[in-house]
C-alpha positions as CSV (number, residue, x, y, z in Angstrom):
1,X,44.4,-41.2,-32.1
2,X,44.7,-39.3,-29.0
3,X,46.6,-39.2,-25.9
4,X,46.0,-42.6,-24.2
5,X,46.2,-44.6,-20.9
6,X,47.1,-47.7,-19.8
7,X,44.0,-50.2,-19.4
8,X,44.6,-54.0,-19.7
9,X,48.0,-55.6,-21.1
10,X,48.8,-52.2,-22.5
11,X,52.4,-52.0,-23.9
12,X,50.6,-49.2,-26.2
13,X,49.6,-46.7,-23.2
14,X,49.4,-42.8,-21.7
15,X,52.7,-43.3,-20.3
16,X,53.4,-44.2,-24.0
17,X,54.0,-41.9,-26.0
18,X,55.8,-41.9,-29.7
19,X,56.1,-40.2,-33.1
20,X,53.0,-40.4,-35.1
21,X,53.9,-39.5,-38.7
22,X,51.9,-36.6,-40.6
23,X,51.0,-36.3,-44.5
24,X,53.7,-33.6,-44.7
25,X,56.7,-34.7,-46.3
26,X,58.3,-37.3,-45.7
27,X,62.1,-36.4,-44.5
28,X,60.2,-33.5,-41.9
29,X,58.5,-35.5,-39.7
30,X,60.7,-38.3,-39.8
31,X,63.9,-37.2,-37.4
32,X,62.7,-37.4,-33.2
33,X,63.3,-33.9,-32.0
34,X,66.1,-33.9,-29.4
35,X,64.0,-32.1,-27.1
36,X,61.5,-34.7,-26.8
37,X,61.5,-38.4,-24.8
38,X,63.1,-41.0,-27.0
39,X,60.5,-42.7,-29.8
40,X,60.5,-46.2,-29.9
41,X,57.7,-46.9,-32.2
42,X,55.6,-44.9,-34.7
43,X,52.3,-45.9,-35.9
44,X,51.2,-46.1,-39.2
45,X,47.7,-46.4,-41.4
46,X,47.1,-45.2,-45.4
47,X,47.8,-41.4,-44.7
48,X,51.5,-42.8,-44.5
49,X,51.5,-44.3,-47.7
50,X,53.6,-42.1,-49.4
51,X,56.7,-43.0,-47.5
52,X,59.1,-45.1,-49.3
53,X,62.1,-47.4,-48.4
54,X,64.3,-44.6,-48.0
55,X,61.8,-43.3,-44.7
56,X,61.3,-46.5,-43.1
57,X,65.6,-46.7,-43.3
58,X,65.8,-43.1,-41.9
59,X,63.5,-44.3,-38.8
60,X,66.0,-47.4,-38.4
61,X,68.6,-45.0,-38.3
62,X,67.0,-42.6,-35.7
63,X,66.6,-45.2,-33.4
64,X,63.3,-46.3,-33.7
65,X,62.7,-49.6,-33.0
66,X,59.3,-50.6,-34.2
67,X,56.1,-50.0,-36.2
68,X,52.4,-50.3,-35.7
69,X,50.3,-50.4,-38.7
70,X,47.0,-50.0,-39.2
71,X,45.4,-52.8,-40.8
72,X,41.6,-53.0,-40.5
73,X,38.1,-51.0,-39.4
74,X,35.4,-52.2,-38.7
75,X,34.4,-55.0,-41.1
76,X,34.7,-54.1,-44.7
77,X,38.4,-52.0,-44.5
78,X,41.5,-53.0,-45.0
79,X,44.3,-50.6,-45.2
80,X,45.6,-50.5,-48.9
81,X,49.4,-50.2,-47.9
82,X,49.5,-52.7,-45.3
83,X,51.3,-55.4,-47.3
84,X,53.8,-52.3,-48.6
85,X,54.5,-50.5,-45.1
86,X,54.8,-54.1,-43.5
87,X,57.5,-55.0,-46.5
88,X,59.2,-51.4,-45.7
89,X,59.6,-51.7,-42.3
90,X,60.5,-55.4,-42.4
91,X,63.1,-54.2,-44.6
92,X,64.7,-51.9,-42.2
93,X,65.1,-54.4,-39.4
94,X,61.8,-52.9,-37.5
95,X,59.3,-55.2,-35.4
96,X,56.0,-55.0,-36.6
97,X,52.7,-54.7,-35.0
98,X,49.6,-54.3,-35.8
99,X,46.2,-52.1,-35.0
100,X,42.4,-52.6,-35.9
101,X,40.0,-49.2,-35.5
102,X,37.3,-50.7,-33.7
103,X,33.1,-49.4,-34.3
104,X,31.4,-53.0,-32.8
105,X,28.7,-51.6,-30.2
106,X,27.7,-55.7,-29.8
107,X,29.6,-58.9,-29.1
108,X,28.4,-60.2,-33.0
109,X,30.1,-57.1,-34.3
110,X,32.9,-57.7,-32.2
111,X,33.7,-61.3,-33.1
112,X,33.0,-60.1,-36.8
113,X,35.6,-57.3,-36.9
114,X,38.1,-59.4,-34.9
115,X,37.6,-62.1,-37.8
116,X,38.6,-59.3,-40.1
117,X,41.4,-57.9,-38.1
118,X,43.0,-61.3,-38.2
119,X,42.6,-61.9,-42.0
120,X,44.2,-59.1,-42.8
121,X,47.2,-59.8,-40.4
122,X,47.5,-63.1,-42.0
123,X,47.2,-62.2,-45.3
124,X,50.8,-60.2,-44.8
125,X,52.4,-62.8,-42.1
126,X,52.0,-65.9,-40.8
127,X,53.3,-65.3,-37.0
128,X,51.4,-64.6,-34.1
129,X,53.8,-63.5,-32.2
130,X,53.2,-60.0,-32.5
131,X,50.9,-57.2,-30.9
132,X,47.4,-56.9,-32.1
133,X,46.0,-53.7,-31.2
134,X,41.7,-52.3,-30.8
135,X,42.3,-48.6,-31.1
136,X,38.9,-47.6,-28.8
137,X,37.4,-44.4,-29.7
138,X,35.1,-44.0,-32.4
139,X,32.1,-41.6,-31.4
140,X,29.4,-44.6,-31.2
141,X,31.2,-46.5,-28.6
142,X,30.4,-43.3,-26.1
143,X,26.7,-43.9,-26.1
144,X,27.5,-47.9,-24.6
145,X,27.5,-48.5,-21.0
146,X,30.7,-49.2,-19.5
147,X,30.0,-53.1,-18.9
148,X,28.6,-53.5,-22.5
149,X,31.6,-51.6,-24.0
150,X,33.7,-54.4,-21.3
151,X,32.1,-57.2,-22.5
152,X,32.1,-56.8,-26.3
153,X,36.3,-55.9,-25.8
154,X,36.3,-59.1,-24.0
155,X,34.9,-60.5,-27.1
156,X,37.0,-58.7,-29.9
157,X,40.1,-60.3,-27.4
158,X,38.9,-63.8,-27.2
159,X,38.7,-64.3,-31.0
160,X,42.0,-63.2,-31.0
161,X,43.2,-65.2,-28.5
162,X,41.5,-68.3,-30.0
163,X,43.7,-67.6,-33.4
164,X,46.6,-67.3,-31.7
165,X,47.1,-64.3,-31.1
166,X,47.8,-63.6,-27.4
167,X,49.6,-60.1,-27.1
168,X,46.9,-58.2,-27.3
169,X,46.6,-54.6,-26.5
170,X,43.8,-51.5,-25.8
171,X,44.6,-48.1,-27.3
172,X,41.8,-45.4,-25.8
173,X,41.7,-41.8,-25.2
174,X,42.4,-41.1,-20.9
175,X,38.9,-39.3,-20.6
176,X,36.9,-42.8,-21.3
177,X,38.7,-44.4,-18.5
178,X,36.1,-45.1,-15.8
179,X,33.6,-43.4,-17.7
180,X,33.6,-45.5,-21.2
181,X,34.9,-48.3,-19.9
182,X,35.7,-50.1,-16.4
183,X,39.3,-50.0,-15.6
184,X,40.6,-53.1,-15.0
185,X,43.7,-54.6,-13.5
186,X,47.1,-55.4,-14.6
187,X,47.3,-58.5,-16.5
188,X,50.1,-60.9,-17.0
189,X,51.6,-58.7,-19.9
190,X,51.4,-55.6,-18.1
191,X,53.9,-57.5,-15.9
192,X,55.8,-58.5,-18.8
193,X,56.1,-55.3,-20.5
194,X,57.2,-53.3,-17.1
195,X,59.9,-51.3,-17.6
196,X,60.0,-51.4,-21.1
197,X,59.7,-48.2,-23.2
198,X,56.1,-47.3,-24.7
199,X,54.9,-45.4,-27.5
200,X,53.8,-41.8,-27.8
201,X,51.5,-39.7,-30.0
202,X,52.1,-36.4,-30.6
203,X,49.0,-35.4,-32.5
């Protein structure tokens, strides 16, 4: 993912910034540099699947506070680690979200993937009480007009919502705002999350 921007209800956002782990090992890219803002949260997917116990501890430890995980894309993947880096960081005493790598270019493909997104969520816990993220930048998505990309986001959140799931959250690269998709304004969540700390990506 690259460096993103804050659209609606984003507590995942441009001004958010945080450690994204690498595939080099495990103990180097797992200490915050001290010349760097503070990382709250770190995202993960199946490239981190080597890490161990041990890692997720050694986050803990460095003051990280949370994880995101990559569950889903599009309709047919799921992430084979989830349940693992879910137990790992549960294990450390880290909150855990969640993020889905969106492709749906219509508001059927939308409502299908969210269906997936959620089924995988559930399959590793039962609370909806958590942050369910569309990561937004998959190549096809360009070639959509800004109001279709809108509408079938609107869709993808909706099916969420209607599951239970109401902190929801858009991650996108800062060069499709206003020209991928219409900015839009601060929700009830942005309200709620002001003033707390945000992630970064440094990749």
């Amino acid at each position: 993912m690259k460096k993103t921007t804050r659209l609606t209800g984003l507590m995942l956002s441009g001004l958010a910034v945080g450690l994204m782990l690498s595939t080099r090992p495990a103990h180097a890219s797992l200490t915050p540099s001290s010349t760097l803002p503070r990382t709250d949260m770190v995202d993960l997917a199946s490239y981190q699947g080597n890490l161990g116990q041990s890692d997720f501890d050694n986050l803990a430890q460095q003051g990280v506070k949370a994880v995101t995980v990559k569950a889903t894309e599009g309709t047919s993947y799921v992430n084979p680690y989830l349940s693992q880096q879910v137990q790992y960081a549960q294990n450390a005493g880290l909150s855990v979200n969640f993020y889905h790598f969106a492709h749906f270019t219509s508001a059927s493909e939308a409502t299908a993937e969210a269906q997936a997104f959620i089924n995988a969520v559930k399959s590793v816990t039962s609370s909806t009480n958590i942050v369910m993220v569309v990561d937004f930048e998959s190549s096809e998505l360009a070639g959509l007009s800004k109001t279709a990309n809108n509408a079938n986001l609107a869709t993808f959140d909706s099916v969420l919502n209607q599951a239970g799931y109401n902190k929801t959250d858009l991650y996108t690269m800062s060069s499709w705002v206003a020209t991928i998709l219409i900015p839009m304004t601060p929700t009830r969540l942005d309200r709620q999350l002001a003033g707390q700390s945000h992630w970064r990506k440094l990749y």
